[in-house]
N, C-alpha and C positions, 0 to 999 in steps of 0.2 A: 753753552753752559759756562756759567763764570764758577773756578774751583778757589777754595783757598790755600793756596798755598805757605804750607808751616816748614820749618826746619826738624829736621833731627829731632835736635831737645826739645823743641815746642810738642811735638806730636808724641815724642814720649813721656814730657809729665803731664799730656792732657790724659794719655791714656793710664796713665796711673790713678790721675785725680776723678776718673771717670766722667769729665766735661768733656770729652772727645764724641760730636755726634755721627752717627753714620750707622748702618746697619749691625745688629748685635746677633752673634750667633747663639741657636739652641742649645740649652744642654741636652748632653744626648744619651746623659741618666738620669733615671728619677731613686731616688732614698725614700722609699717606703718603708715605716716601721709601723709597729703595730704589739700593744701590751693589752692581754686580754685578764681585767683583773676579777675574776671571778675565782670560787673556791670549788673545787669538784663533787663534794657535800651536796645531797636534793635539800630544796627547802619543804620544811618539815607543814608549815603552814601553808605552802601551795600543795603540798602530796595529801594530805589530810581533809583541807578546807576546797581546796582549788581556788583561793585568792591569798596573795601575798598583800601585806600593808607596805612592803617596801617599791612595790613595783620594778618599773625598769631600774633602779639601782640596787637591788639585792646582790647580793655577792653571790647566793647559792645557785644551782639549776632549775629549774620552774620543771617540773618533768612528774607525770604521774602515774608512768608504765611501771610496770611491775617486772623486775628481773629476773630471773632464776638462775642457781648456781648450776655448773655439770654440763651434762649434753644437753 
């Protein structure tokens, strides 16, 4: 196999410049976030009607159980 052979400084502003080719390691975390923008409010038009006109973007809860306070 024929290698190229760089100096020092070649091989360190290639790797700076990121034109250095060769194998690239994993990252070995992922940054996962996540903003859930809804309001905790039922909507008043799916608890009532059972159709919301805003659909999947309503900000309220689509939910049509009924709760009770106490035990």
């Amino acid at each position: 196999m024929n290698y190229i052979k760089l100096s020092e400084d070649e091989l360190k502003k290639k790797k700076i410049s990121g034109t250095l080719r060769g194998p690239q390691a994993k990252t070995l975390t992922k940054n996962i976030t996540s903003r859930i923008d809804r309001n905790p409010e039922r909507c008043k038009d799916y608890y009532e009607h059972g159709y919301c006109g805003y659909g999947d973007t309503c900000i309220f809860i689509h939910d049509r159980g009924d709760y009770k306070t106490g035990a």
